[in-house]
C-alpha positions in Angstrom: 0.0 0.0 0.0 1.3 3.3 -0.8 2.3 5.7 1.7 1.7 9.1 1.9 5.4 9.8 1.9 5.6 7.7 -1.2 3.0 9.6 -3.2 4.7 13.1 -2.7 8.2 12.0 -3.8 6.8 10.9 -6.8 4.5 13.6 -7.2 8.3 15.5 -6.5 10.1 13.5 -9.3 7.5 13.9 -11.3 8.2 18.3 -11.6 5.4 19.0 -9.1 5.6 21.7 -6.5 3.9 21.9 -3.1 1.2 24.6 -3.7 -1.2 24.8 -1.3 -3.4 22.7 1.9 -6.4 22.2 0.9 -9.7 21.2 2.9 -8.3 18.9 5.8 -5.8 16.4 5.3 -5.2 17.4 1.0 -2.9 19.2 -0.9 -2.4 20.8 -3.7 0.7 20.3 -5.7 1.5 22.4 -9.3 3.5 21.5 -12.1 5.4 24.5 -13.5 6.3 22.8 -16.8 2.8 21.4 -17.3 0.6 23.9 -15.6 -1.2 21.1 -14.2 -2.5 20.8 -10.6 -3.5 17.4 -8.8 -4.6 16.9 -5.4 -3.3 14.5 -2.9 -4.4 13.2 0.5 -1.5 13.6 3.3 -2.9 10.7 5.7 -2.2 7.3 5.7 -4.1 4.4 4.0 -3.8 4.5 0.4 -5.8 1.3 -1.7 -4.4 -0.3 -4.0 -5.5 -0.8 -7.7 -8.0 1.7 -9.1 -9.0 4.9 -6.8 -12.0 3.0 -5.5 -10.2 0.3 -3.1 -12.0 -2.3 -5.6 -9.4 -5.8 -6.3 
């Protein structure tokens, strides 16, 4: 299972910056090069496999 520490260094290797906290444990990381933003949760407990938990 992925760990919250895991996400953000790839979210890091991957060009993205720390932008902002969003609502509660989320945060909002930017991508100079792309102009993207994405959001990731900052607490532990990540499922596996697709974003629902499902096997």
């Amino acid at each position: 299972m992925p760990t919250a520490n895991g996400i953000i260094r790839g979210l890091k290797k991957a060009g993205f910056v720390f932008d902002r906290q969003a609502k509660g444990s989320h945060e909002i990381w930017y991508n100079p090069v792309t102009t993207r933003r994405t959001t990731a949760p900052n607490h532990s407990g990540y499922p596996e496999g697709n974003p629902k938990g499902d096997p």
